[in-house]
C-alpha positions in Angstrom: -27.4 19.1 -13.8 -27.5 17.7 -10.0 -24.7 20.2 -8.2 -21.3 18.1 -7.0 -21.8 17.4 -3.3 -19.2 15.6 -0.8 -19.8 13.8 2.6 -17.0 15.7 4.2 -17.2 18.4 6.5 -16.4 22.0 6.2 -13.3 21.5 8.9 -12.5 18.2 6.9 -12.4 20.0 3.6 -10.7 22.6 4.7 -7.5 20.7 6.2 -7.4 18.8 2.8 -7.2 21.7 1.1 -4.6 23.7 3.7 -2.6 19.9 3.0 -2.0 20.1 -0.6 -1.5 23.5 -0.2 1.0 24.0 2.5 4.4 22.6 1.2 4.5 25.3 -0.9 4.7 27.0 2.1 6.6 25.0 4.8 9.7 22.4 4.1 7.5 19.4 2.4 9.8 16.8 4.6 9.1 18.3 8.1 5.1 18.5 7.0 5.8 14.3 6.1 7.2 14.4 9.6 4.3 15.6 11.0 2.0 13.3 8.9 4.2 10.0 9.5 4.0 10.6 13.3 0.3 11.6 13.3 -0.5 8.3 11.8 1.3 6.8 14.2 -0.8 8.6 16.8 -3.7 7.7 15.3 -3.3 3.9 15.0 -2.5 4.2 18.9 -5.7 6.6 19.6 -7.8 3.5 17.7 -6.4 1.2 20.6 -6.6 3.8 23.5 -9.8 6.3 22.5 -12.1 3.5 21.4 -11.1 0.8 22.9 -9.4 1.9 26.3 -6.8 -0.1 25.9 -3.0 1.5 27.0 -0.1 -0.1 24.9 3.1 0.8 26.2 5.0 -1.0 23.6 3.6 0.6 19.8 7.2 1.2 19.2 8.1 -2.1 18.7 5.2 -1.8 15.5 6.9 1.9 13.9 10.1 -0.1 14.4 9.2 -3.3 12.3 7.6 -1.4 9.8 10.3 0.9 9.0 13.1 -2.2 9.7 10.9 -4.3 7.1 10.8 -1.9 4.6 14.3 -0.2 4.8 15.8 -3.7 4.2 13.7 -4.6 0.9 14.3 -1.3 -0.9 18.2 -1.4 0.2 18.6 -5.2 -0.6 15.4 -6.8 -2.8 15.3 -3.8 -5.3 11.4 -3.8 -5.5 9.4 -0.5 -5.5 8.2 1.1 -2.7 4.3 0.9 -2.5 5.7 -2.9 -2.2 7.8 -2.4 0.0 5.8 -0.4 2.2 2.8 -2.8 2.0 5.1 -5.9 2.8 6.5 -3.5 6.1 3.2 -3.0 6.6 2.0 -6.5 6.5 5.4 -7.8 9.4 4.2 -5.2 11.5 0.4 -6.7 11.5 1.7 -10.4 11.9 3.7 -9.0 15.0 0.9 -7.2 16.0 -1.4 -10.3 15.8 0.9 -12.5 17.9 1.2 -9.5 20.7 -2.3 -8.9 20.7 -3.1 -12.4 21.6 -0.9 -12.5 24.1 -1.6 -9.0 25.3 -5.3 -9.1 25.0 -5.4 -11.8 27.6 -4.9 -8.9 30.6 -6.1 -5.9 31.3 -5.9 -2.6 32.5 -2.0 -2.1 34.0 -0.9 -5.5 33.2 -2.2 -4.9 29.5 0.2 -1.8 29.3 3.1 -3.7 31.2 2.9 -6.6 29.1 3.1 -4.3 25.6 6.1 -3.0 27.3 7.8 -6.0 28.0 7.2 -7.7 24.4 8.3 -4.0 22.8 12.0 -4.4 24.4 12.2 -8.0 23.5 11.6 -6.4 20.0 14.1 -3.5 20.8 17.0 -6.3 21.8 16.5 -8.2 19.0 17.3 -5.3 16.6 19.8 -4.2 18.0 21.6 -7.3 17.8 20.1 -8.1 14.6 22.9 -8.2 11.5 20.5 -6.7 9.2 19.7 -3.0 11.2 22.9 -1.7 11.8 22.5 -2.1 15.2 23.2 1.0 17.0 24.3 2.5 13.7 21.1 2.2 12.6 20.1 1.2 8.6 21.3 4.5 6.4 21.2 5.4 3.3 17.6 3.9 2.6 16.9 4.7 -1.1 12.9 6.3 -1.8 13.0 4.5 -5.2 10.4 5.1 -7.5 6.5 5.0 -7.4 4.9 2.2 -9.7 8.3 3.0 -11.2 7.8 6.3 -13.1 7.1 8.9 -10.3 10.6 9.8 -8.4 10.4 10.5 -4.8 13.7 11.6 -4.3 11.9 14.5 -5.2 10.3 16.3 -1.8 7.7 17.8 -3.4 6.5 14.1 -4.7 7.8 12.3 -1.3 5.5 14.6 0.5 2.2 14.1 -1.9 2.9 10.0 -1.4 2.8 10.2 2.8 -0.4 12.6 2.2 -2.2 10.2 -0.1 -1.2 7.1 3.0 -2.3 9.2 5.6 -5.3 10.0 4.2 -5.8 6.2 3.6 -4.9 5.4 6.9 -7.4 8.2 8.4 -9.9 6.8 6.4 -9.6 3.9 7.5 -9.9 4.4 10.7 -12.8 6.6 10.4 -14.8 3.0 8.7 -13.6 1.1 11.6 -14.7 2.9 14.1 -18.0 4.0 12.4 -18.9 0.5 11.7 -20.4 -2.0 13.5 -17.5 -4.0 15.0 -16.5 -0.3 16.1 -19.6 0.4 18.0 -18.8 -2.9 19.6 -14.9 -1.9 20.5 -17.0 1.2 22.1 -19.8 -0.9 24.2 -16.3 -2.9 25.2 -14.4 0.1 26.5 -17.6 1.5 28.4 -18.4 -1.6 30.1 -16.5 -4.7 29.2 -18.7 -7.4 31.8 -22.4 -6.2 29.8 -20.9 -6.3 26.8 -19.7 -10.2 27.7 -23.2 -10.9 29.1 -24.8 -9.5 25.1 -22.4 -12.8 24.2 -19.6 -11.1 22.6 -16.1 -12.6 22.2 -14.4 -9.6 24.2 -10.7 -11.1 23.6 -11.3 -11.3 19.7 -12.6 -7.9 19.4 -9.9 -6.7 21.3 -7.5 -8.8 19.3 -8.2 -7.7 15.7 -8.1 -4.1 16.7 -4.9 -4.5 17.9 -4.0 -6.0 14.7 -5.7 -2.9 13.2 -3.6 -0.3 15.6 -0.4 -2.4 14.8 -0.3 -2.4 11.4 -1.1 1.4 10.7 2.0 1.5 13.0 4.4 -0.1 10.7 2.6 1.8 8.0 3.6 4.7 9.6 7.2 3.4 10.4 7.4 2.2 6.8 6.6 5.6 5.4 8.8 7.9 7.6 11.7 4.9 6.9 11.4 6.3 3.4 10.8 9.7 4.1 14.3 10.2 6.3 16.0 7.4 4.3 16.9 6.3 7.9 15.7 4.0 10.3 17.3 3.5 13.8 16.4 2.5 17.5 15.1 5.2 18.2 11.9 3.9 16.3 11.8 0.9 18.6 12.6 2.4 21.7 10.1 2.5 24.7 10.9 6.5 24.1 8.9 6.6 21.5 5.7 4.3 23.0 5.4 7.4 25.5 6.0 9.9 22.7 2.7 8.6 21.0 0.9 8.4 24.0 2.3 12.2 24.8 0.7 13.0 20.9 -2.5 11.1 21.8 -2.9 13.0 25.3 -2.0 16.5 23.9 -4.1 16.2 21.2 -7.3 14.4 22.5 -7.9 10.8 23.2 -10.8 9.3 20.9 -11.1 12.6 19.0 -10.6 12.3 15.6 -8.1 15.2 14.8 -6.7 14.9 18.0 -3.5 12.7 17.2 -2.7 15.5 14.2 -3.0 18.3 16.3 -0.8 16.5 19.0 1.9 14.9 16.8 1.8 18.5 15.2 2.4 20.3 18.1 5.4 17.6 19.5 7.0 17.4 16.4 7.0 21.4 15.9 8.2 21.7 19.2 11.1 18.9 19.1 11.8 20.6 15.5 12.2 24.2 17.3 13.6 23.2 20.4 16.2 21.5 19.9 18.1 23.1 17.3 18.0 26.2 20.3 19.5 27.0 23.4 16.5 25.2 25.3 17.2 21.8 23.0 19.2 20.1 26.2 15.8 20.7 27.9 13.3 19.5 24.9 12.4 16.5 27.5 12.0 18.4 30.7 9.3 20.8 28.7 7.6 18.2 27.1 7.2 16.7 30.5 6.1 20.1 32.0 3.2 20.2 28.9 1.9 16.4 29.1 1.3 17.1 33.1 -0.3 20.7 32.5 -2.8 18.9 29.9 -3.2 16.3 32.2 -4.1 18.5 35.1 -6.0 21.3 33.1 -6.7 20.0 29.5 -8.1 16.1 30.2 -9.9 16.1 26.8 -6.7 17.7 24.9 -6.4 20.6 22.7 -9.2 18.9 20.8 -11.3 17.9 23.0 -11.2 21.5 25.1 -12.0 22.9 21.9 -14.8 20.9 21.0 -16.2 21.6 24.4 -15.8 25.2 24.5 -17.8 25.2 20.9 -20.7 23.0 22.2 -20.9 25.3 25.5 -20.9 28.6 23.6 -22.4 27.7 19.9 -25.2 24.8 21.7 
C-alpha cells in the first residue's frame, strides 16, 4: 500500500491545521474577520505583487460584493453560496469595465484613475435607495448553506469563510503559477520586452484585474454575511489604503504575506480601539506602515523569508 502523500508544504500544512483548529480557541467571528480581509489583501497583492500594478480604488470591489449580496439574501430569499456567487460575479463585471478603462495608464495615473472610478462607486451608494445610505444595509440574514447547514451558527459561519478562502488562495496560487502568470510577471519586470515578445500587454493586464476584482467582492460578499452588515465603510477610499497597508505589512508578492498583514491590522484595530489608545488606532497604523516602509521593504514576510535564506542557505 503506496503511503498518502500531499503537494503541500510543511508551513502550508501546518496553518491548515492551526485553521480548523483555532476557533476552538479564539472567537470564530473575529478569526472570519481576519480571513475575509486577508482575501481581500490577497486579490489586491495578485494586482500589486505580480503585476505591479497600484489600485487605489479596490474598495469600490469589497463594496459591490457585499452590497450585491446583502440585498439578495434580505430581499430574493435565495441561499447564500448563490448569493455570494452572484456578489461575486457584480463585483467582476465592475471590475472588467474599470480594468479596461484603468489598464489604459500606468504607473500614478493607473492608481489615480482606480481612485476616481472607486468614489464614483462610493456616491452612488450612498445615494442609492437600496444601501441604506449612510445607515448602511443591517440586519443581513446568513441563511442557510445548500439549505440544511445553519450559519447563524459561528462555529459553521466560520468553517464556510475557511472553505472560500482557501478557494480563493487556491486560486490564486494556479494563476500565478501558470502560464498567463509568468506572463503578468515578465509584464511587471519589463513591460516594453515583454511588448516586443508580441504580447497583448493591456489584455493581460485586464483579465487580472478582473481576477483581483472579483476575489474582492468575494471577500465583500463573505464578510457581508459574516457581520450581517454592510456599510460605506466597505466602499470607502479608507479601506483601498487599508489593503494596501495589509499588503505592505505583510509582504508584497509573497504568498502569506496578505494573512500575516490583514492579521496583524485587524488584531490591532480589534485591540486598539476598544482601549484608551482607540482615538489613536490611525495615527499608529500610520507610524507602522512608515517604519515597514523605511526598515521592513519586503514585509514581515518577506524579512522573514530573507533572514531564513541568509542563515539556513
Amino acid at each position: 500500500m503506496k503511503p498518502f502523500r500531499t503537494n503541500l508544504s510543511k508551513p502550508t500544512l501546518i496553518l491548515l491545521v492551526a485553521a480548523l483548529v483555532a476557533p476552538f480557541v479564539l472567537y470564530p467571528v473575529f478569526l472570519a474577520k481576519i480571513l475575509c480581509f486577508a482575501l481581500f489583501a490577497a486579490a489586491f497583492n495578485l494586482l500589486l505583487g505580480y503585476v505591479g500594478l497600484l489600485s487605489f480604488g479596490h474598495a469600490a470591489f469589497l463594496g459591490t460584493g457585499g452590497y450585491i449580496t446583502g440585498w439578495l439574501m434580505m430581499n430574493a430569499g435565495i441561499t447564500p453560496e448563490l448569493a455570494i456567487l452572484l456578489g461575486t460575479g457584480a463585483a467582476g463585471l465592475l471590475g472588467a469595465l474599470y480594468g479596461k478603462l484603468a489598464v489604459k495608464r500606468e504607473g500614478i495615473y493607473f492608481a489615480m484613475v482606480t481612485l476616481a472610478l472607486a468614489q464614483l462607486v462610493f456616491f452612488v451608494y450612498l445615494q442609492a435607495p437600496f444601501t441604506g445610505g449612510e445607515d448602511g444595509m443591517q440586519g443581513i440574514p446568513r441563511g442557510e448553506l445548500f439549505g440544511f447547514i445553519d450559519l447563524s451558527d459561528n462555529l459553521n459561519m466560520y468553517y464556510f469563510v475557511l472553505a472560500i478562502f482557501l478557494f480563493g488562495y487556491w486560486l490564486i496560487h494556479r494563476t500565478v503559477h501558470s502560464p498567463f502568470g509568468q506572463i503578468l510577471k515578465a509584464i511587471r519586470e519589463n513591460e516594453p520586452r515583454a511588448v516586443s515578445l508580441g504580447y497583448n500587454v493591456s489584455d493581460y493586464k485586464w483579465v487580472a484585474f478582473m481576477i483581483s476584482a472579483a476575489l474582492a467582492g468575494l471577500a465583500g460578499s463573505t464578510k457581508s454575511l459574516v457581520f450581517q452588515l454592510t456599510s460605506l465603510t466597505d466602499a470607502h477610499w479608507h479601506m483601498s489604503g487599508e489593503v494596501v497597508l495589509m499588503t505592505l505589512v505583510g509582504g508584497v508578492g509573497t504568498v502569506f504575506g496578505p494573512l500575516v498583514g490583514a492579521g496583524t491590522i485587524v488584531t490591532m484595530q480589534n485591540y486598539l480601539s476598544g482601549g484608551e489608545l482607540g482615538n489613536y488606532v490611525h495615527i499608529i497604523m500610520g507610524a507602522i506602515f512608515v517604519i515597514c516602509v523605511l526598515a521592513f521593504r519586503s514585509g514581515l514576510v518577506g524579512e522573514f523569508q530573507k533572514l531564513v535564506k541568509r542563515n539556513f542557505g
